[in-house]
C-alpha positions as CSV (number, residue, x, y, z in Angstrom):
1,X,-25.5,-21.7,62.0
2,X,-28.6,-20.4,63.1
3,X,-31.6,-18.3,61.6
4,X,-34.4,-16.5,62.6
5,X,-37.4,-16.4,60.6
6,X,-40.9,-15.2,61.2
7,X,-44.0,-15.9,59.6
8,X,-45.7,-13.1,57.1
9,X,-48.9,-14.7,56.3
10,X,-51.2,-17.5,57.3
11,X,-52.5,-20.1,55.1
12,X,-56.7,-20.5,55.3
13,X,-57.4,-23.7,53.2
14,X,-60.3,-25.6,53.2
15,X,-58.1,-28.9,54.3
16,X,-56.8,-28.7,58.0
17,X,-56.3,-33.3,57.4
18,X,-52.8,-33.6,56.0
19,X,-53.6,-35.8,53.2
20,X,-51.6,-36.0,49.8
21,X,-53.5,-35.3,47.1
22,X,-56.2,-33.3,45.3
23,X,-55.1,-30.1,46.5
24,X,-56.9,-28.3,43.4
25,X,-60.1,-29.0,45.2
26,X,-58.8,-27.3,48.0
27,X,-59.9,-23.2,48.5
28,X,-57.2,-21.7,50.0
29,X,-56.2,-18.2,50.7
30,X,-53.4,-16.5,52.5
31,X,-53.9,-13.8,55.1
32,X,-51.0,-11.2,55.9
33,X,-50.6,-11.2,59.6
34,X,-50.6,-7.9,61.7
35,X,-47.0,-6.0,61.4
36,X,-47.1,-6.7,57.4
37,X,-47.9,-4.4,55.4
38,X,-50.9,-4.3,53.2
39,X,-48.6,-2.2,50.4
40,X,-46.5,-5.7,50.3
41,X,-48.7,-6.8,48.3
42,X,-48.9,-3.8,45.2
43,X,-47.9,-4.9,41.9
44,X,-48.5,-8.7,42.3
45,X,-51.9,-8.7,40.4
46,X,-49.1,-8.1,37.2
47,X,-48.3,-12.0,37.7
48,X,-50.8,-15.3,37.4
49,X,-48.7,-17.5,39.7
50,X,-46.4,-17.2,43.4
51,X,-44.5,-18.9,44.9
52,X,-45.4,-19.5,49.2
53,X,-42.7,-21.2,50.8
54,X,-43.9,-22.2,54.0
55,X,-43.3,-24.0,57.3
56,X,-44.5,-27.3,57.8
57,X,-45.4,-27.1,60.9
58,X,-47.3,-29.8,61.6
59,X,-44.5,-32.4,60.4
60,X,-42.5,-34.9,62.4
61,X,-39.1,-33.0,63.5
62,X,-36.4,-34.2,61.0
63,X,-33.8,-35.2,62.4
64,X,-33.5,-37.5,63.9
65,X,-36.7,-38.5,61.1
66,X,-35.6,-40.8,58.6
67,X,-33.2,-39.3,55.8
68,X,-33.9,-42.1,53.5
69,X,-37.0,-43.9,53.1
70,X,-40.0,-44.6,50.4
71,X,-41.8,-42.0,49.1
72,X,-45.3,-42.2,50.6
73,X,-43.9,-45.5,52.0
74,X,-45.0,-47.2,48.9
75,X,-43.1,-50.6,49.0
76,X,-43.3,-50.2,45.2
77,X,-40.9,-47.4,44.8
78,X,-37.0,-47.2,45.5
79,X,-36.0,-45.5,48.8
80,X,-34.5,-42.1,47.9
81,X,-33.0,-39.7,50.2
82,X,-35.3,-37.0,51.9
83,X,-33.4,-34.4,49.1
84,X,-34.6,-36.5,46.3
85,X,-38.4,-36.3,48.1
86,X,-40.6,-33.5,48.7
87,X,-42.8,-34.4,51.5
88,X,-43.6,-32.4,54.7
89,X,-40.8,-34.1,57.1
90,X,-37.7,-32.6,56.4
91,X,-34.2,-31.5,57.7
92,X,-35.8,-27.4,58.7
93,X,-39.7,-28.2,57.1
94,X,-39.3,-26.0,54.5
95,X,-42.1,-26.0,51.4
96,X,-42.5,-24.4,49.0
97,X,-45.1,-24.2,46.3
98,X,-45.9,-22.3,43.3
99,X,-49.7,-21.5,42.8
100,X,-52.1,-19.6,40.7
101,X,-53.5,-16.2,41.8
102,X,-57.0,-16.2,41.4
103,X,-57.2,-12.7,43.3
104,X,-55.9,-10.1,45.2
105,X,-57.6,-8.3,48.3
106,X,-56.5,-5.8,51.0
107,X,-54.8,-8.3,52.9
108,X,-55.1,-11.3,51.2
109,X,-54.2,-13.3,47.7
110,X,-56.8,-16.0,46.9
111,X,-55.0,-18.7,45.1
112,X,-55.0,-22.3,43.6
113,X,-52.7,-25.0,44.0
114,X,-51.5,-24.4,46.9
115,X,-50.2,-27.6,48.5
116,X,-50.4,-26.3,52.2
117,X,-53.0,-27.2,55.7
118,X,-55.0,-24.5,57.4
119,X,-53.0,-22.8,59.7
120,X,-50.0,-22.9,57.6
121,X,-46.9,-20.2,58.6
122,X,-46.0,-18.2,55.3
123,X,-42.3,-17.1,55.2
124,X,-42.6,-15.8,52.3
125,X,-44.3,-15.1,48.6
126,X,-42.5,-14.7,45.3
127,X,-44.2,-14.0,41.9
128,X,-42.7,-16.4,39.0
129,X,-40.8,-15.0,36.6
130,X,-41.2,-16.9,32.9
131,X,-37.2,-16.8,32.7
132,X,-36.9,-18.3,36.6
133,X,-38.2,-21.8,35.7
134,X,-36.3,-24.8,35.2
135,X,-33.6,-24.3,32.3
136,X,-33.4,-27.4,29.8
137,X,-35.0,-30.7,29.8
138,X,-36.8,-31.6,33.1
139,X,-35.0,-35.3,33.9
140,X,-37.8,-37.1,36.8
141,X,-38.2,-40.4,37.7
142,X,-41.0,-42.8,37.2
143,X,-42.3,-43.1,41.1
144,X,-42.4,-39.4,40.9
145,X,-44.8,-39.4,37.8
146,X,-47.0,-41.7,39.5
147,X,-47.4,-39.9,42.3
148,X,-48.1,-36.4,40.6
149,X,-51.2,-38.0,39.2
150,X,-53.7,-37.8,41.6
151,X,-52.1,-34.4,43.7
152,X,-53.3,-31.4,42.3
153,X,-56.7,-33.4,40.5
């Protein structure tokens, strides 16, 4: 089954290296690209955080990519299926983020904490609800702890 999709924004950052972490040092904006309308964007300065799910498309083409292997390829932590990861090289290179508004313009939202290159496609933005988060207690392994510590610092 097959989809199409086309990009609604583009992502400016001030990182165009794809490195893991410290992405809140990162300024990042994203720009609505010609055909979307600028009234898309009315009523989001009600919310303090979106969602931006977003094409990696810088990544390595998954498959025929590994669909297990160590996160980061730290020999340290278990292997875990590409499901059970995150990380940029995946089955369609989907990603999706959630990050903080820090304001709205014409044709662009200025946010941070968004974990995304310059030149990133933007599929699409969602504000977060407070009722759409997880439900009940958030279950996460050790290796994934570890390596939250240093991405968004």
């Amino acid at each position: 089954m097959d989809f199409d999709l086309r990009a609604i924004a583009i992502v400016r950052s001030s990182r165009s290296e794809l490195l893991d972490d410290h992405w809140d040092k990162e300024s990042t904006s994203l720009e609505l690209i010609d055909g979307v309308s600028s009234d898309a964007l009315i009523g989001l300065d009600q919310f303090s955080h979106v969602e931006v799910i977003c094409v990696a498309h810088r990544a390595s083409d998954v498959p025929p990519g590994p669909w297990v292997r160590r996160p980061r390829g730290n020999p340290q932590w278990p292997e875990m299926g590409v499901f059970a990861q995150r990380n940029k090289d995946r089955p369609n290179r989907l990603l999706v983020s959630t990050a903080r508004i820090i304001s709205i313009h014409e044709r662009s939202l200025v946010l941070e904490g968004l974990d995304a290159v310059d030149g990133t496609p933007v599929l699409d933005i969602k504000p977060v609800f407070s009722w759409g988060g997880p439900r009940g207690t958030l279950r996460t392994p050790q290796w994934s702890s570890e390596l939250g510590e240093q991405y968004f610092a």
